[in-house]
Each structure stands twice: as structure tokens, then as C-alpha cells.
N, C-alpha and C positions, 0 to 999 in steps of 0.2 A: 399612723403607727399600726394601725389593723392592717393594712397594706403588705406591711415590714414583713408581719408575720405571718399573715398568707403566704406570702412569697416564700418565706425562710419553712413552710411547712411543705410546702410544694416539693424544693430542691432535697428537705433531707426524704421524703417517701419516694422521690425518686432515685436518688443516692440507694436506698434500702432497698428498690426493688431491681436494680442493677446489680448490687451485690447476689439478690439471690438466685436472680438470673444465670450469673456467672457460676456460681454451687452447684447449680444443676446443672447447667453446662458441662461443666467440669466432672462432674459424677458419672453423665454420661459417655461421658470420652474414654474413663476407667473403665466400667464397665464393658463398651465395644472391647476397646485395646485386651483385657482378659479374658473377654468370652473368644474372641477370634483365635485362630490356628496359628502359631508362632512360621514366617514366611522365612525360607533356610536358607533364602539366596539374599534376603536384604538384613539378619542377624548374624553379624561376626562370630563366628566362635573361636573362643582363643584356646588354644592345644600349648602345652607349653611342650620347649624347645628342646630341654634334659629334663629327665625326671630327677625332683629336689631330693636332695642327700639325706641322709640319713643322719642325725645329731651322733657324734661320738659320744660311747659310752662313759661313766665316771672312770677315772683312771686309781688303781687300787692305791692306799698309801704307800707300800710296803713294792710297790712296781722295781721291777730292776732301771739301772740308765737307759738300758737300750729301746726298753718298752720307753718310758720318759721322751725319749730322742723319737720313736715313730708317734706317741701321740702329738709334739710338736709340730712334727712335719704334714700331722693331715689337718691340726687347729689350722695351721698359717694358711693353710690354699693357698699356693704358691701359683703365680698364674704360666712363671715362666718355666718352661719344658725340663729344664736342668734341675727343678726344684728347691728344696729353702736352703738359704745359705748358713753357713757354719755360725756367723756371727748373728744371724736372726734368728737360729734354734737357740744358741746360747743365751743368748737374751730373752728368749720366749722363757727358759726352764729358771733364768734368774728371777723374771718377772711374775709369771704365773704359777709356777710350779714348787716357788723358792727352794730352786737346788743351785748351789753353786760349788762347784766340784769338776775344776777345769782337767785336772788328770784323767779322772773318770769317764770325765767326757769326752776327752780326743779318744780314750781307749777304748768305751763302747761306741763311738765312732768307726773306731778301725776294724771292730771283730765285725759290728754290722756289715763293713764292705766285706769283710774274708768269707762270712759265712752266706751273703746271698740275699742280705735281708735288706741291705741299703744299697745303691745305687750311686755311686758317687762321679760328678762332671768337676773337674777341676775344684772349688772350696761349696762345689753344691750337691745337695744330697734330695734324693727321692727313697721312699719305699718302693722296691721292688714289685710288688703286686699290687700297686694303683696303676690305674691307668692315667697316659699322659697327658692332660690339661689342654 
């Protein structure tokens, strides 16, 4: 039984001095890797593609429709060229905005096209001063 335990005292101080081997090991490796000079041709650097948007602002209670109608059109990011369609603004402003007020709506619809401020392709509508996606 002395045997047992020789042996069992053996295997756990080696156990423990492998462990602390590997700490220091390990320590060393951090310390190289931070002291050294960052090498620019073997670190990616990632540049993004667009620069990220700017969160829209709260939209006031008291907003006219038509403002109403261009903050929907710039929430949806609409990814396709022609912009958000009539039935997903109306739905954005039932949903989020809870206005439902479909006269009002085809109507500041229509002044937006006359006046220049919307951009209308067939039942799809852009703001006229974003650029196109």
C-alpha cells in the first residue's frame, strides 16, 4: 500500500508541475505577442463598406401625415430602388405609429408627389433627397 501511494504522489506533483509549466508558458507567449510591433501585412484590418446611418430622430406627436409618411419610408430601408410601397408605409403608420386615416393618407401621398418631396414609381414611393439604395 506504500507503494500505492508513492506512485499516486509521484503522478499528482507531476500533474502540478506540468500545469505550472504550461502558466508560464502561456504568460510568456502574451507577453512576446504585446511587446512586439503589430506586423500590417499579416493583421486584417476591416474598413467598413458604408459608413453606418445615423438613427432617425423621435418623430414629433403633433407631425403632419406627410412628415408621418417620409419617417416610414426612411424606418423601412427599403432595399429595392423604387422604394416602400403604399401598402407597407400604410401598414408601418397603422402599426407603429398608430394612425389610421386612409383619406389623409392617399392625400398627403398625392401633395408629396406635386410638391417634390416624394418620388413616386408606379404604387412605390421614395423620398426625393435620399439617395438610392
Amino acid at each position: 500500500t506504500s507503494n500505492k501511494k508513492a506512485t499516486a504522489k509521484t503522478i499528482k506533483s507531476s500533474e502540478a508541475a506540468r500545469k505550472k509549466k504550461k502558466k508560464t508558458s502561456n504568460s510568456k507567449k502574451v507577453e512576446e505577442s504585446s511587446s512586439a510591433t503589430p506586423n500590417t501585412k499579416s493583421e486584417k484590418q476591416t474598413t467598413p463598406l458604408q459608413p453606418q446611418p445615423q438613427p432617425l430622430p423621435p418623430l414629433k406627436k403633433n407631425a403632419k401625415v406627410l412628415d408621418k409618411i417620409i419617417y416610414a419610408i426612411r424606418s423601412l430601408k427599403s432595399n429595392h430602388p423604387k422604394g416602400s410601397s403604399r401598402a407597407a408605409l400604410s401598414k408601418y403608420l397603422k402599426v407603429e405609429l398608430d394612425y389610421d386615416n386612409p383619406s389623409a393618407f392617399k392625400l398627403a401621398l398625392k401633395k408629396g408627389v406635386s410638391n417634390g418631396t416624394l418620388l413616386q414609381d408606379g404604387q412605390s414611393f421614395r423620398v426625393a433627397a435620399d439617395p438610392i439604395v
